[in-house]
N, C-alpha and C positions, 0 to 999 in steps of 0.2 A: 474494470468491467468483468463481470461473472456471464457464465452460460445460469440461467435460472431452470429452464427446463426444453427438453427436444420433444415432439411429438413426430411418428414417422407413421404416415397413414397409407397402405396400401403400398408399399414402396419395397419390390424385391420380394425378399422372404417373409414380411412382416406383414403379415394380415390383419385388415382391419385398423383400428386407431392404437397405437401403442405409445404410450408417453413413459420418458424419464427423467427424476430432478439429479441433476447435475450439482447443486450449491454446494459448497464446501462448510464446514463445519469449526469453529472457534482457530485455531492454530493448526487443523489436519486441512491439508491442501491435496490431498488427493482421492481421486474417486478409481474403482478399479473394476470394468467392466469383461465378465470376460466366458466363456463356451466353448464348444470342440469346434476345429474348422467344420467348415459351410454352415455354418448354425449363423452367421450371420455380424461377427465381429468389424471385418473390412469394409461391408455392406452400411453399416453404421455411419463410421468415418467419410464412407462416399456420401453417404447421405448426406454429410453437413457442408461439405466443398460444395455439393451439387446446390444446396441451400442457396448459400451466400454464393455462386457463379457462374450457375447456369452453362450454358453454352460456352463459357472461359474457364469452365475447371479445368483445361488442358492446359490450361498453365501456370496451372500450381504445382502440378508429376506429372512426370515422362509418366507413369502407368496409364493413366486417365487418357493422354497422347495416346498411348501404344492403345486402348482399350476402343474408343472411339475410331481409331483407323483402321483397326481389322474389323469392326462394326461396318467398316464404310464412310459414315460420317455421323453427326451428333443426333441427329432425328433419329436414326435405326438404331443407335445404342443407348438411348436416353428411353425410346418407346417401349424398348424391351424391359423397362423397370416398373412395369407393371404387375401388381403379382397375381401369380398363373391360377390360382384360386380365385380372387376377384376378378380376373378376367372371365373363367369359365362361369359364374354367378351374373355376370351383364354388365361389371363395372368397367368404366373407363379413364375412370381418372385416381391419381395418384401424388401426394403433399410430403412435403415435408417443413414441420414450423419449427425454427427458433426461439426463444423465450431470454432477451437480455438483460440484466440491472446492472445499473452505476455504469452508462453509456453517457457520457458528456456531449452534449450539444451545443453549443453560444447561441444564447439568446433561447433557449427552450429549456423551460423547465419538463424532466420526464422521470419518471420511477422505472417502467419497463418499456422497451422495445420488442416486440414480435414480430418477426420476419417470416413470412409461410411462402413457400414456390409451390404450385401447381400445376401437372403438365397434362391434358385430356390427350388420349390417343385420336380421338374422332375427331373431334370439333375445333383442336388448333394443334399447330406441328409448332409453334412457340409457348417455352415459357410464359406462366402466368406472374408477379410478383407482386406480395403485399406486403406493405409494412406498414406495421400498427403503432401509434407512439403513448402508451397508456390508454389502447383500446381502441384510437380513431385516429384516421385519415389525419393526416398533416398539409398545412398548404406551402410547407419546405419542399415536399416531394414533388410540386409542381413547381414549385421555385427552380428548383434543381434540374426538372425534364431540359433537353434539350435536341434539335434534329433528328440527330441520330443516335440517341443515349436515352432510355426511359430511367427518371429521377429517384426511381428505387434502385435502380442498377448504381447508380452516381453517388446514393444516400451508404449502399454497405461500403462500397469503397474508401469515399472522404470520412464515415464516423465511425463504422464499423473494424475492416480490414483491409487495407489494400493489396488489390491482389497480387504486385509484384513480390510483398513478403509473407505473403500466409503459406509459402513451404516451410516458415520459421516454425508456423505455430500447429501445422497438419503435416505429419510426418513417419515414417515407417524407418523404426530406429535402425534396422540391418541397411537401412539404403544410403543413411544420412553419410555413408561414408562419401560417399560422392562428393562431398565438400573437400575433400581430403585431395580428391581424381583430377580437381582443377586443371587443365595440361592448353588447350590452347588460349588464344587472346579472346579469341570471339568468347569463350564461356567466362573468362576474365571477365570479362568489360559485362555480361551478364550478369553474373553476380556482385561486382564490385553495383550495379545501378540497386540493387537488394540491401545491400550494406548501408549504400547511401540513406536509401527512403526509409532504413530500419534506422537508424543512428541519428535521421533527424538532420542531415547537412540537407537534402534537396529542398526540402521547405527555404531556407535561409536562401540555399541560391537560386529560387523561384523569387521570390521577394525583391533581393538585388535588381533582378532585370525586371522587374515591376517598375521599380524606381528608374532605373535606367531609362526603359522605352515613356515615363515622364519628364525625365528631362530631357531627355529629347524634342519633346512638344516644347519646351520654352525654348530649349535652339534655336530650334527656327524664327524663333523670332528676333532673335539677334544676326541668324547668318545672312551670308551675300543668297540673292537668288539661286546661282551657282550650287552651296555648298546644302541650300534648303533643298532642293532637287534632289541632290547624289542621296542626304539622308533620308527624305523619302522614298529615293528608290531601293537604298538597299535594305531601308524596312522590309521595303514591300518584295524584294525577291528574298530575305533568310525566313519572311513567311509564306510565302509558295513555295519555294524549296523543302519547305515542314512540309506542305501539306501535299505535296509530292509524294517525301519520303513515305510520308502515314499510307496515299493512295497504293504506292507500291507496297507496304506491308499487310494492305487489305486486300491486294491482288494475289501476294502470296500466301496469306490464308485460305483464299478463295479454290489456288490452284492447287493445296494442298489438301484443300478438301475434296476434290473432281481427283484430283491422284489417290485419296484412299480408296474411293468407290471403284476406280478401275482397275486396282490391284484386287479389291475384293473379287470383283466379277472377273478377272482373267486368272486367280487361282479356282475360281469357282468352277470355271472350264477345262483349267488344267485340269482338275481330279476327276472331272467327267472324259476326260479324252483318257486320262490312265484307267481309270475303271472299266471306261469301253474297250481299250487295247489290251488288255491285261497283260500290259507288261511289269506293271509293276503295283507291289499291293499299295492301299492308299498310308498304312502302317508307315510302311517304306518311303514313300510320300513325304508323309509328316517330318521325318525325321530328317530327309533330305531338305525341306522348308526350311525347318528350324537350323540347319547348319548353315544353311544359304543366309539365316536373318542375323545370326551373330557373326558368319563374315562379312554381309554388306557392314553390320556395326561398326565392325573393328576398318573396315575399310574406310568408313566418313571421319573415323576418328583419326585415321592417320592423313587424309585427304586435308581435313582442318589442319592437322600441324603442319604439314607441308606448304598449304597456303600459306601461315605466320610465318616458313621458314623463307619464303618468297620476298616477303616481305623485309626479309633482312640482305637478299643479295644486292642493292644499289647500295646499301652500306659497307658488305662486305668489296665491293667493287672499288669503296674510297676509302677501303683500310689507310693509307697514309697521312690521309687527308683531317680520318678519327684519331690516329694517333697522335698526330699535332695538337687536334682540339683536347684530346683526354690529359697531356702535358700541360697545356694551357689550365685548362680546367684544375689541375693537381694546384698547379702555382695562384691560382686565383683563391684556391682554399688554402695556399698557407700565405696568401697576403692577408687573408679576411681576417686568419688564425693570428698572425703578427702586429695586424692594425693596432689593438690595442693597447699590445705590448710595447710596440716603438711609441705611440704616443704617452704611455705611460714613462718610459725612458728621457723622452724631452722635455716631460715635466719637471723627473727629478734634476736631468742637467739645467735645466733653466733656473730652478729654485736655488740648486747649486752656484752657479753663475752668478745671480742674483746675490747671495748673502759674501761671495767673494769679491763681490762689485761694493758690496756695502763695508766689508773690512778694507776695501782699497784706498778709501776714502780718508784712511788715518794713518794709511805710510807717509812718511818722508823720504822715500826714492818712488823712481817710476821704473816700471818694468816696460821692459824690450814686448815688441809686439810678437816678435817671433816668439819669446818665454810663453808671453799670455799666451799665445794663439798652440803650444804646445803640452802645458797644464790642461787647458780645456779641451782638448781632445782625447787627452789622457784620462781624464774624469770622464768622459763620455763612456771611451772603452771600457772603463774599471768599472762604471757603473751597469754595464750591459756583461761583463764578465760576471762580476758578484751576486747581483740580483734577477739578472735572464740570459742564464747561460745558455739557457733553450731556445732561445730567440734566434732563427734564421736568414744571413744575408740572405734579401734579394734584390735582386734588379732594379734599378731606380725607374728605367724608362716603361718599365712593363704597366702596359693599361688592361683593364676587367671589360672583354671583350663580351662575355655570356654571361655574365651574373646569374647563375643557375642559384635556385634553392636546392636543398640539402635532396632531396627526394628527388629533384630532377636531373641530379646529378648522381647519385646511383641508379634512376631508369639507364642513364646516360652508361657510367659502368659498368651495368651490367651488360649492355650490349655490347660494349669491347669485349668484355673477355668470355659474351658467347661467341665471340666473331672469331676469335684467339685460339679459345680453348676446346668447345667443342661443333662448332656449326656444322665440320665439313663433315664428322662423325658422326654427326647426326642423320645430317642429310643424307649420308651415304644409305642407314642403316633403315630410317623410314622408306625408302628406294627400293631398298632391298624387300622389306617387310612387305611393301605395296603391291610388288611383282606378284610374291610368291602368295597374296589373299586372291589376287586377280586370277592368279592361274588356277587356284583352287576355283573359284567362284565359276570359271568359263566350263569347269571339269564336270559339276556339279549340272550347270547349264546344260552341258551335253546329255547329260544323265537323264537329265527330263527331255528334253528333246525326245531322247532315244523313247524310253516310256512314254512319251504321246504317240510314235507312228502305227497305225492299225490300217487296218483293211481300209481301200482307198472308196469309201461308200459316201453316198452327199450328204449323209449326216455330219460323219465325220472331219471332211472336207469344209461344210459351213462353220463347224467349231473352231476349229483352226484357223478360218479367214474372221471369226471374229475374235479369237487371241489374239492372232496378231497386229487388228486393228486396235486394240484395244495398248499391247505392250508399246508400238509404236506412239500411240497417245500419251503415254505413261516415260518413255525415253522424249519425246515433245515437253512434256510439263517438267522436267527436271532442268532441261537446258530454258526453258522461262524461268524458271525459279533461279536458277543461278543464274543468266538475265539480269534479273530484278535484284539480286543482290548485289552486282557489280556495280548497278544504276544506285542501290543506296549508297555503295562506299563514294562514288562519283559525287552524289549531292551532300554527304556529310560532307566532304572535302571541301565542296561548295560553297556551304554556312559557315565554315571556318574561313574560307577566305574571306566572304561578306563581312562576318563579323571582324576580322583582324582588320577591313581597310573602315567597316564604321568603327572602331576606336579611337583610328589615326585620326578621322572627320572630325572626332566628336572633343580630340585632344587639340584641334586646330582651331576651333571653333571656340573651343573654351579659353586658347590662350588670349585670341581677340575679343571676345565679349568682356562686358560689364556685367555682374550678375544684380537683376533684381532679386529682391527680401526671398521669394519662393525659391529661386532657381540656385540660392546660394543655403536654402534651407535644404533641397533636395540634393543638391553634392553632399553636403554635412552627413547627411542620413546615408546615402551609400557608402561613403568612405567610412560611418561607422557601422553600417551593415557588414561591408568586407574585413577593416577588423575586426568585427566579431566573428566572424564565417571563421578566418584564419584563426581566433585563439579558439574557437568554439573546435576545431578540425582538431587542433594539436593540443585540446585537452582528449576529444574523444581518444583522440590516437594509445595516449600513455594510458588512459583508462582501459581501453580494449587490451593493448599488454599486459597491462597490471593484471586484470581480472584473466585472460586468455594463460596466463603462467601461474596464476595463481587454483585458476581450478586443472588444467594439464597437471598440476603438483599432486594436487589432492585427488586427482582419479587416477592415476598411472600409478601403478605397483612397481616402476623404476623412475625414483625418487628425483635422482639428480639425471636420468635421459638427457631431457631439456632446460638449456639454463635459460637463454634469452628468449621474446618475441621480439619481433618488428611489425611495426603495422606502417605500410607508407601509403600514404591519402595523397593525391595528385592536387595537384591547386585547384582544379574546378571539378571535383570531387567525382569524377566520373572512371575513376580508376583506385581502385582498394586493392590492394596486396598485402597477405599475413605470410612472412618469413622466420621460420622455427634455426634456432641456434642450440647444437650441444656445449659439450664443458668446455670442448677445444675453441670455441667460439667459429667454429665451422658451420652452412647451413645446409639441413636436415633435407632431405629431398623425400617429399611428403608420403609420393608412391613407393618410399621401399619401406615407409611402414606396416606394420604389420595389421589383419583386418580388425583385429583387439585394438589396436594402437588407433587406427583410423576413427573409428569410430569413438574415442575418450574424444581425440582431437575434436571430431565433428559437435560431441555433447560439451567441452567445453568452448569450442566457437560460438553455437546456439545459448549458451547460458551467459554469457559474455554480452552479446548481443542483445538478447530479449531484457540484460539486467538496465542495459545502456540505455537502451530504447524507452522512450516516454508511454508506447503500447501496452496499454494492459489488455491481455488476452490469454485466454485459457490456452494452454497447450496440451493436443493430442496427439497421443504414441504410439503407434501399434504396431506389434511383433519386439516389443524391449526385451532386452538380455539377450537378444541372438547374438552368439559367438564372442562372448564374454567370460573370460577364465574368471574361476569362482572370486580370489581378489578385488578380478575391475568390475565384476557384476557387485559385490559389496558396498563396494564405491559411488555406483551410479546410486545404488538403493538410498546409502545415508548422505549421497553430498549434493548429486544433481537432482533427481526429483523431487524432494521438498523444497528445492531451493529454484528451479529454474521459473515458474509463476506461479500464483497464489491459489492458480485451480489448475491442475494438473490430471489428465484424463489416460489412464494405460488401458490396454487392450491385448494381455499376455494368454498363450495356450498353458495353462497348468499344467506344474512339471517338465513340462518342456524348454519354455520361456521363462517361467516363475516356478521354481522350488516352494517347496514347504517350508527349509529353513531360510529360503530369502523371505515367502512372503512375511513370516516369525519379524524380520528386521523392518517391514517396509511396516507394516498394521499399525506401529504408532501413528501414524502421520497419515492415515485411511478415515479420511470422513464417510464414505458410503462403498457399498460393494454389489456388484449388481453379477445374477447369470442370465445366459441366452438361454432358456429353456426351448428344443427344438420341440412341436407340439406333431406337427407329422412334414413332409417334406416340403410341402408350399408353407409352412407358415412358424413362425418362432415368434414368442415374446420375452420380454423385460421381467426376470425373478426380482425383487428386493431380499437381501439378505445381512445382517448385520456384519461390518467388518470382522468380529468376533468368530460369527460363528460361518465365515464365509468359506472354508475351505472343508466345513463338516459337512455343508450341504450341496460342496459342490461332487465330494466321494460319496455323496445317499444319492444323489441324483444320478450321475455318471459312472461310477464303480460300484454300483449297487452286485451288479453279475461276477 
């Protein structure tokens, strides 16, 4: 799938209709678009999130998130992208189109898709969205409508991009370290579901329980009334419980939208009560916001790992209890280790035995029972001595209590020896850290306090009675949100149990039925669904190392840092963890690398990923080579961006971001070269410029003085 061409009409700084082709060029895979800040580079990139997701490009970046909540909400920040020239001319509305080729559809033949969003300031405070499929209306797109979902919204996502992974493909390379930042479970379990949809496991395990909830309908037809009943019911509660959870995630959207708007409007008062009291400048102000916004940060951040670490005290409560199980667990991996070897061993004493039994047959004495019975035990040993000396007694009566797989038994590990080795120090130290943001934060609070009190007049007085209506609101919708969040962990819990007692149903059910032709064709196909899930899992696995150590090699300027990866995939794919090993075969703890380091990391996880992924989609970059030593920036020029997809879109400040002797390295592999030409302060357009001669025209344009 290519971008073919973008139009951005009226949108921002971009006056009027301005189009750009995008297409890549014989074996150059990349296009390099680029101008002085505000001239309109960022503005671009948002443009195409805002394309393809409207009112959900906040979750594709936290920027987009942060941009939208100091707006208020999506209407006040979305409206304001009107640009301030056509707005003073009488215009109200403002587009932006997409232009797709080599978009695969089933069952539709298409050459190009065109996607256009249009939002009117007047006449609708929604999103407009078109999509074209070679010109015209499709009747997929009504196919695909549904309640509460309009069928263009349904159509980018299933054929275009999904929006859980297009932070793979729209990306601000100085941010990408965040991949690197991974620290609690909750962002865990967030990204490992990205991993998933990018790698292609959730499709297969969507499928599975496809099959699943049909064989279930023939169940029923074999079970007692009894067991017909329980499976209906617990259908019908792990699907209210979904749609529960979903309700409560639409709630907290909701009230996280009513939480921007009141933060907006109670800073909005706050600076009118410090202007009016002049106790402090609004300068002053600012500065004190912004300290207050990077310790609430760091505050939720440590509030998250605290919670995970909560989560670990009923364990730490039954240390004796895990270390039993973790011995167990040791002995059950060297029975599994041994199985093969002792059975291998009483093959050869049997064969043994066997051809000693066959020369027995042509003596003339008999031998003593006790002789025989002490030969062959001696051949037993001698043969476990010579050929598995490595072979370990164990236990004869010992039974395989957990039969953990390999991955569930290092989740398992590694919990011991955070319980062991560092829990208590941790906890201490987050405790600690907690305190000492809080007591910053209440100092800071004071601070403004102090700067709202003025002259006690009833202006001033109603200000203040509606701040504090408002931050009261505002401490209200926090304890709902975290509410609704205890409510989701409660009902996830829920459809785990549902689901665990429908298996035991469906394992009871199935030992006493007789299967008809369908019901024994439909187990067939799951049980080769899940083999496949499984070898499909632990190929991607050794693939994502391979490739994941293979570009870390080739972009890191310290060759042997890193020797191993580990990738471990949870059985029901909803949990992905990458574990970096150096030469000692120790593991790499990701935050103490460096921000050079993080960022190779993050550009070889993303190329990893996007090479794995069946996804063809352009990928766009904007701000590359930030905080890149000359080396790793070399690296990224010849290894990752020709190589990470076939149309590759950068978005660098010249000289800053992009050197003259980088771009000298990158121009091979440049099919087009575009500048923001600023034309006055409302409005920029789209230069064309030949790769060639792209940096002669970007010093006559810009370093002409």
């Amino acid at each position: 799938m290519y971008i073919k061409d973008i139009e951005l009409n009226n949108f921002r700084i971009y006056k009027g209709r301005n189009k750009i082709t995008l297409l890549p060029s014989d074996d150059k895979n990349i296009i390099v678009v680029s101008g002085k800040n505000g001239f309109g580079k960022t503005t671009f990139l948002m443009s195409l999130v805002w394309c393809l997701y409207g009112k959900q490009m906040e979750k594709v970046d936290e920027l987009y998130e942060k941009e939208i909540r100091d707006k208020g909400n999506y209407t006040k920040y979305i409206s304001g992208s009107l640009n301030r020239k056509a707005y003073e001319e009488g215009e109200t509305e403002f587009s932006v189109s997409i232009t797709f080729s080599g978009v695969k559809i089933p069952d539709v033949t298409c050459n190009e898709v065109k996607i256009t969003r249009i939002y009117n300031t007047v006449s609708s405070s929604v999103d407009k969205v078109e999509v074209l499929i070679d010109g015209y209306t499709n009747e997929l797109i009504e196919d695909l409508t549904k309640e509460n979902q309009a069928g263009e919204e349904i159509f980018i996502r299933d054929f275009i991009l999904p929006i859980e992974i297009a932070k793979f493909f729209f990306f601000d390379a100085e941010k990408i370290v965040s991949l690197a930042e991974v620290n609690s479970n909750s962002q865990r379990r967030q990204l490992s579901k990205a991993y998933s949809e990018v790698l292609g496991i959730q499709k297969y395990e969507d499928l599975k329980a496809n099959l699943e909830e049909k064989q279930d309908e023939y169940r029923r037809k074999s079970a007692t009334p009894d067991e017909k009943k329980e499976l209906s019911d617990l259908k019908s509660n792990i699907d209210k419980t979904k749609i529960e959870i979903g309700a409560f995630d639409n709630q907290i959207d909701e009230l996280k939208h009513e939480k921007n708007q009141k933060v907006k409007e109670s800073e909005d008062i706050q600076r009118r009560l410090i202007r009016d009291g002049e106790k402090m400048t609004l300068e002053e102000l600012n500065a004190l916001k912004d300290e207050q916004a990077k310790l609430d940060k760091k505050k939720n951040e440590i509030q998250d790992k605290l919670k995970d670490l909560f989560d670990l005290i009923p364990f730490a409560l039954a240390g004796d209890t895990l270390m039993n199980i973790s011995e167990h667990l040791n002995i059950e991996r060297l029975l599994s280790e041994q199985k093969y070897k002792q059975d291998d061993v009483n093959e050869k004493v049997t064969k043994i035995r066997q051809e000693i039994e066959d020369k027995k047959q042509n003596l003339n004495f008999t031998l003593e029972v006790k002789t025989r019975d002490f030969y062959e035990e001696q051949i037993k040993q001698l043969v476990k001595k010579h050929f598995f000396a490595d072979m370990l007694e164990l236990p004869e009566n010992i039974k395989v209590l957990h039969d953990f797989s390999n991955s569930e038994t290092n989740e398992f590990n590694q919990l011991v020896n955070t319980l062991r080795h560092s829990f208590k120090e941790i906890f201490a130290r987050l405790n600690t850290e907690y305190s000492y943001i809080k007591n910053q934060l209440d100092s800071i609070s004071r601070k403004i306090r102090d700067a709202e009190k003025s002259a006690e007049d009833e202006y001033i007085t109603d200000l203040r009675q509606k701040k504090d209506t408002l931050d009261k609101r505002i401490l209200s919708i926090d304890k709902e949100i975290e509410a609704l969040h205890l409510k989701i962990g409660e009902y996830n819990s829920l459809v785990k149990t549902f689901k665990q007692r429908q298996d035991i149903l469906r394992k009871k059910i199935d030992d006493s039925s007789e299967y008809s032709e369908k019901e024994q064709k439909t187990k067939q196909l799951i049980n080769k669904v899940q083999n496949f899930i499984s070898v499909f899992k632990e190929e991607k696995k050794k693939s994502l190392e391979k490739k994941m150590l293979s570009g870390l090699t080739t972009l890191l300027h310290k060759k042997e840092f890193i020797n191993r990866v580990e990738v471990d995939i949870s059985i029901n794919g909803d949990d992905i963890d990458i574990t970096l090993f150096n030469q000692s075969n120790r593991t790499i703890d990701k935050g103490s690398l460096s921000m050079g380091e993080r960022q190779m990391y993050a550009s070889a996880l993303l190329n990893a990923l996007v090479d794995e992924s069946d996804i063809e989609f352009p990928v766009f970059i904007d701000s590359p080579m930030q905080k890149f030593d000359e080396e790793h920036a070399e690296n990224i020029i010849r290894y990752f961006y020709p190589n990470v997809s076939k149309q590759v879109v950068i978005f660098p400040l010249i000289n800053k971001e992009l050197t003259e002797k980088e771009y000298q390295v990158l121009q091979p592999k440049v099919s087009r070269a575009y500048l923001i030409n600023n034309i006055t302060t409302d409005s920029s357009e789209f230069l064309t410029t030949s790769p060639e001669e792209f940096l002669t025209t970007y010093n006559e344009i810009y370093n002409a003085n």
